[in-house]
C-alpha positions in Angstrom: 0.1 16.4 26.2 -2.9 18.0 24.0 -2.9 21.7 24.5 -7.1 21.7 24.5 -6.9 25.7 25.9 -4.9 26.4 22.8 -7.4 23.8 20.7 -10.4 25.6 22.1 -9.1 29.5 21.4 -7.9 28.3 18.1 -11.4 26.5 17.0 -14.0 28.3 19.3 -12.1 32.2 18.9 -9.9 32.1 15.9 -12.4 29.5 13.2 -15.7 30.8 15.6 -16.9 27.4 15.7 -19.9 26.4 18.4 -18.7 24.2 21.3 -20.6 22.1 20.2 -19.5 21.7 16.3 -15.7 22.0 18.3 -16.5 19.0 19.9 -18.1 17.6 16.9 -14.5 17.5 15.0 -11.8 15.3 14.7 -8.4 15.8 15.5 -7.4 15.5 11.5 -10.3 18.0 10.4 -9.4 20.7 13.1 -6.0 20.4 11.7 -7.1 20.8 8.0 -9.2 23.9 9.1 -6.7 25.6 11.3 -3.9 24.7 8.3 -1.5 22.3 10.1 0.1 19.7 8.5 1.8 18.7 5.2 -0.3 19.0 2.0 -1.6 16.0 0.4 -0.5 16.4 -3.7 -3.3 15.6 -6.2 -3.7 11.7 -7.6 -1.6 11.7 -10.8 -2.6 9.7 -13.9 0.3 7.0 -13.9 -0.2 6.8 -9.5 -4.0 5.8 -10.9 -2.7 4.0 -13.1 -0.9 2.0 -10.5 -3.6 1.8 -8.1 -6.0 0.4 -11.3 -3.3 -2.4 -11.9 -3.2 -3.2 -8.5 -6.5 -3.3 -7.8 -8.8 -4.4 -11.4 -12.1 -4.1 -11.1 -14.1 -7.3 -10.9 -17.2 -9.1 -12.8 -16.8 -7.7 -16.4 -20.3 -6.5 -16.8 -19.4 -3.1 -16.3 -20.5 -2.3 -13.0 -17.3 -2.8 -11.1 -18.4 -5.6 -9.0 -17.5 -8.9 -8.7 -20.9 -10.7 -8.5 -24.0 -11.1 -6.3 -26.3 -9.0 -5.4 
C-alpha cells in the first residue's frame, strides 16, 4: 500500500513542490529528491571498458553508426 498522504506532505510540504509538478513526478525521481534509496557509484574506466567490448561501435567511419541514413 502507497502511503500518498505521507508522498504528498513529503513532496508538496517538505520539497514545496506545486501539486501539479507533484503529480508531474515519477515514483524513482520523488525518491531521488526526497533521498531514498541506495546510491548509484560512478561508471569506472575498466566497467566502460567492459560495456565498449560488449557493445563496439559500428560502421568504422567514425560516427558510431552502423550504416544508412
Amino acid at each position: 500500500m502507497i502511503d500518498w498522504s505521507g508522498l504528498m506532505r513529503a513532496g508538496i510540504g517538505g520539497l514545496r513542490l506545486r501539486p501539479a509538478e507533484f503529480w508531474a513526478l515519477t515514483p524513482a525521481e520523488l525518491r531521488l529528491m526526497l533521498g531514498i534509496g541506495a546510491a548509484v557509484p560512478p561508471l569506472s574506466r575498466a566497467r566502460l571498458e567492459e560495456l565498449a567490448a560488449a557493445f563496439p561501435d559500428g560502421g568504422g567511419d567514425g560516427t558510431g553508426r552502423s550504416g544508412g541514413a
